[in-house]
N, C-alpha and C positions, 0 to 999 in steps of 0.2 A: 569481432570480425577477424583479430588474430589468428583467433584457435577454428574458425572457419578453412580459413586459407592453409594452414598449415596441416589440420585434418584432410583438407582436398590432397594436399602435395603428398603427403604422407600413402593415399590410400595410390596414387597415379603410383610413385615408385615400388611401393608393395608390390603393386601388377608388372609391374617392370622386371619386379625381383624373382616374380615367377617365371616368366619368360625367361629371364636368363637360366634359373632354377633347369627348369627344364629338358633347354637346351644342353646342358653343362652330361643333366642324367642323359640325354641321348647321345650327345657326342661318344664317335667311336676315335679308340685309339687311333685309326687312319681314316685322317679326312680330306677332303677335294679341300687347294688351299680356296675357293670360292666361297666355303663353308665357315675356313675359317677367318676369311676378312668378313663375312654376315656377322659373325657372330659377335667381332671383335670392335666392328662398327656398331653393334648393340652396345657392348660393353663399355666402351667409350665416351658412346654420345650421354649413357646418365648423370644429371648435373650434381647428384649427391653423391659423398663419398661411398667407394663399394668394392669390398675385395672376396676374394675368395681362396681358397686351397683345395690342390686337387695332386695326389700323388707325391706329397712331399713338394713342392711348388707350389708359390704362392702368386698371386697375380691380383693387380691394384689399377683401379682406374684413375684417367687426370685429377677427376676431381676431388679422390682421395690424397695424391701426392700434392695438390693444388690448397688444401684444407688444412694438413698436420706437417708438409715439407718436411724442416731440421729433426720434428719428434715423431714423422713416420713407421718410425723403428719401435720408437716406444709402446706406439699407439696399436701395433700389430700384437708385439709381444701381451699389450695388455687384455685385446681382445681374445688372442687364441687359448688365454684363461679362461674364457665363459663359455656356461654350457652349449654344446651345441646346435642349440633350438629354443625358440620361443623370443623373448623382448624382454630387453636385460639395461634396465636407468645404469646408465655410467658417467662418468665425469672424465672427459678428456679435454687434453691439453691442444692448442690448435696451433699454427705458425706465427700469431703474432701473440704469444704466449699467453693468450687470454683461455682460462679452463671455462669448458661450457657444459651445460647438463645435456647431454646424448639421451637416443633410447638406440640401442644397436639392435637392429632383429636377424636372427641366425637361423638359418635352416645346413639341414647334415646332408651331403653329398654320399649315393651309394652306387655301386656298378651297376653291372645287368646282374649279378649271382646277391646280390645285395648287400654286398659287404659294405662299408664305410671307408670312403676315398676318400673324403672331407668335409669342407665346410663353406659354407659363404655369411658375407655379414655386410650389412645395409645399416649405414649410419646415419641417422636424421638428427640435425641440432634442434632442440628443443627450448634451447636458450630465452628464447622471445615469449614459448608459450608459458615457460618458466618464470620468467620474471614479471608477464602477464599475470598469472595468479597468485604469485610474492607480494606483488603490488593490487592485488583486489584482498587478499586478504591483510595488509598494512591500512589500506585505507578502513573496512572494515572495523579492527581492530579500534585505532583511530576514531570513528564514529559512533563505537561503544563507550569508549573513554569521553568522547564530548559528550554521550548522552548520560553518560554515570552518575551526574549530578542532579540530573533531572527524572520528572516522572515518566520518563518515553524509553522504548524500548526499541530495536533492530529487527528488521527480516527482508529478505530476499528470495525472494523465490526465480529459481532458473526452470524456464519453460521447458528449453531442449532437452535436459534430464530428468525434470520434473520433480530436481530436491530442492528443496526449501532449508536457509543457512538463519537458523534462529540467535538471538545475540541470548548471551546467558541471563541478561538482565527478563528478556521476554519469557523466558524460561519457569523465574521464579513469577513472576506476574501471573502466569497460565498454572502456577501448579505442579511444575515437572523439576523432578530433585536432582543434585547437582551429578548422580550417576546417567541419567536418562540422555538420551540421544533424539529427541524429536528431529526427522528430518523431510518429512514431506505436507504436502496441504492437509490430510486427514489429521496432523497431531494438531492441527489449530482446531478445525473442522465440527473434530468430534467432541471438543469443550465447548462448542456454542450453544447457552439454551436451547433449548427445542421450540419455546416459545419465539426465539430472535432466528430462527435459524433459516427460513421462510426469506426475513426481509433481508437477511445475510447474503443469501444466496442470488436474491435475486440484484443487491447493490452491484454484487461481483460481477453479476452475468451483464447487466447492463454496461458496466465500465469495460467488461474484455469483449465487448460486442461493438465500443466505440460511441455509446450514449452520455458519456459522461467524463468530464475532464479529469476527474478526482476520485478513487474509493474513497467512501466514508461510512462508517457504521459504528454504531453504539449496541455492543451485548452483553446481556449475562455470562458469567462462566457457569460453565453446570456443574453441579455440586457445591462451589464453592461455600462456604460455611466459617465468615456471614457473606452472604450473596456478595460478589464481587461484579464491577462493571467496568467493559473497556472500552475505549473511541479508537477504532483501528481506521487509518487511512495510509494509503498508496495509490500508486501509481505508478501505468505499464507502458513499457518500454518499445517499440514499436520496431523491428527492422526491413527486411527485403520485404516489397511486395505488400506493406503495411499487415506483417505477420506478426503479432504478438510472441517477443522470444524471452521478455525479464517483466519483473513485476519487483521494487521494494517499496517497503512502505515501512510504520513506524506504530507502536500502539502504548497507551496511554492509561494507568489505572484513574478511572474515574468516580468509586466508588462512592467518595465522601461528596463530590458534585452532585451527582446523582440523588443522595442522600438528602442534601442539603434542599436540592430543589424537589424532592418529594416532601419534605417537610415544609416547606415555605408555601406548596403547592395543600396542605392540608389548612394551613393557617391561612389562608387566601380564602378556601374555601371556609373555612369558620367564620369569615367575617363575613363573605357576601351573604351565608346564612341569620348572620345576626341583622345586618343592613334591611335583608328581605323581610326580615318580623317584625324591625320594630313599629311599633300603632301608631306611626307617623309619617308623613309625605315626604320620600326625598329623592333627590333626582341630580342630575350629575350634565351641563350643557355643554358647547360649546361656545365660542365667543361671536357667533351667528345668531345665539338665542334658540340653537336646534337642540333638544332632549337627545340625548345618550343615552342616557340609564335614565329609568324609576322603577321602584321599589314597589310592593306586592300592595302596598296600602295608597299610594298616589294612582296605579293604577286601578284601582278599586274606586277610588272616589271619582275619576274622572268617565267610571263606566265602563272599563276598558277597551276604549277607543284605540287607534291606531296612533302609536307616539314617535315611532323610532324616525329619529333624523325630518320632527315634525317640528314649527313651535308654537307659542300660546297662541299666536291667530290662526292657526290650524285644529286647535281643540276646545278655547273658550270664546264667547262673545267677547267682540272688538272693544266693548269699553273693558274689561276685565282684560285682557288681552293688552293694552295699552299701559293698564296698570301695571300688569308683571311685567314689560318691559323697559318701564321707566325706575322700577325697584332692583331691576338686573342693570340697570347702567350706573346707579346711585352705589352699587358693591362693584361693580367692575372698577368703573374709575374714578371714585371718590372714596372710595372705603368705608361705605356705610354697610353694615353689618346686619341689624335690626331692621324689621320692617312689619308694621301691621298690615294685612290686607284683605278682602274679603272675598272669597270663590266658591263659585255656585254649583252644586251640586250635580251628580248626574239627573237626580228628579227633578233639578231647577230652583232647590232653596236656594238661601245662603248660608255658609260656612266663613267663621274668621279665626285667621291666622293669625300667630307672631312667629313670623319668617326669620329664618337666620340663612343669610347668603354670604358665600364667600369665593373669591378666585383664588386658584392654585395652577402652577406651572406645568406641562404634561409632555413631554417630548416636543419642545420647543413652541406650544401651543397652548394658549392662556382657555383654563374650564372655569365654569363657574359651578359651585359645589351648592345646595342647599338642603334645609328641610325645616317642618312646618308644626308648630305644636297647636292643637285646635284650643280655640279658646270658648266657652259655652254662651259667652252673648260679646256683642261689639261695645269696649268700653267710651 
């Protein structure tokens, strides 16, 4: 909001400075004194320091004598060293001795034959906008050192100019060596898989569209070698008018997570392949007595009927039916483990079992686990 206010005042006194500009090149050596109380009432009333020379004389408004007072002298002397045009960073001394960072902007005075009669110089303290970006980049700084230790990295991205300020640590994560200067959204951009790049773009657009509280995204780096994977999240910054104007966020190498859970995610899979073959009934309940899971051989025997979130009085006759659930209560809560029992086929024989049941705890919810080895006659 600083550098808002202070770019508006900046651009007002520029226009200002033309006007005077101007008038200064038109003034003629004899003017109506009407002309020159207009002129002098322009010159006057600018709240920023502003002087000029014009034929060997110099002339200084209030609120230059009002800004440098005791070091006015100095402060003349030091300018009429700088070239005479364009916007020149200085460091001036002010009247309560405190030096501030200036930008002085100059333009050259010429007659009507176009010679060079002088000069003028428009002083803006800069001081606030100065120690405003001293202190974004202290903080900064700062929040690379708190993230130093850890596996997160820094970014910023500024809407209004549209650079992007990467912390060095994100730098080495993404791939870019320590001569490289990434400094806009395309240097993240264009390392996102091409496979992620889709859901990438569409996280972004959703979040700077106002759909979502948080970016978040998981992608590959392209190229990288061995595949590298990052969890990027941020969040933007909102100002006038609910105009999207900042965006930082922070990114996270997750390669070995990744890794980790692609391998746990292969061995999950190997087992419910093994689970699914073995040549025996097994099923997985809840503490309702409803089937969760059965395996490719219990639903085979039972005809593959309709199981999911069913239980035994929904797929066996009521006396058999009565049985599994008085052998599902003898492992629930007594902890009986073994159990002989006899179930009837899809054709309607009989089939006997030695059951083994047991409960196991599940995200705060008691299952009952079992399976069933067929026996070839009832002992």
């Amino acid at each position: 909001m600083t550098e808002i206010v202070l770019f508006a005042c900046i651009g007002v006194l520029l226009a200002s400075t033309i006007t005077l500009f101007i008038l200064l090149q038109n003034q003629k050596k004899q003017t109506t004194p009407q002309n020159i109380t207009s002129f002098d009432d322009i010159f006057q009333s600018i709240p920023i320091p502003f002087l000029y020379k014009k034929e060997n004389r110099l002339y200084y408004n209030k609120a230059f004598e009002k800004a440098f007072g005791t070091f006015f002298k100095a402060t003349i002397d030091h300018i009429s060293t700088l070239p005479k045009k364009g916007e020149h960073p200085l460091l001036l001394t002010f009247d309560n001795n405190i030096p501030k960072q200036t930008t002085v902007h100059m333009t050259t005075l010429f007659d009507e034959q176009n010679n060079i009669i002088g000069f003028t110089a428009l002083i803006v303290d800069i001081s606030a906008l100065h120690k405003s970006k001293e202190l974004l980049l202290t903080q900064k700084e700062r929040l690379e050192l708190a993230l130093e230790g850890s596996d997160e990295a820094f970014w910023d991205w500024d809407m209004k100019s549209d650079d992007v300020f990467y912390s060095q640590k994100w730098k080495q994560l993404m791939g870019y060596n320590e001569t490289e200067t990434p400094s806009t959204l395309s240097s993240w951009l264009n390392l996102v898989h091409s496979k992620d790049m889709a859901l990438v773009n569409e996280r972004l657009k959703a979040h700077l569209d106002g759909h979502s509280e948080y970016f978040m995204v998981d992608h590959r780096i392209r190229q990288s070698e061995p595949l590298r994977w990052v969890k990027v999240r941020g969040r933007v910054i909102r100002g006038k008018n609910d105009r999207n104007i900042r965006m930082v966020g922070i990114i996270r190498d997750i390669s070995q997570q990744k890794a980790s859970a692609a391998q746990e995610a292969i061995e999950h899979e190997r087992f419910i392949a093994f689970v699914e073959h073995i040549p025996a009934p097994a099923f997985i309940k809840n503490s309702q007595g409803k089937y969760l899971y059965m395996n490719q051989a219990y639903q085979k025997f039972i005809g593959f009927k309709t199981w999911k979130n069913r239980n035994a009085a929904d797929i066996f006759d009521s006396h058999t039916a009565e049985e599994i659930a008085e052998t599902d209560r003898l492992s629930l809560y007594e902890g009986i483990v073994t159990h002989d029992i006899s179930l009837p086929t899809a054709e309607g024989t009989k089939s006997y079992f030695h059951l083994y049941k047991f409960g196991i705890e599940s995200e705060n919810e008691k299952l009952l686990c079992g399976f069933g080895i067929n026996k070839p006659f009832k002992e």
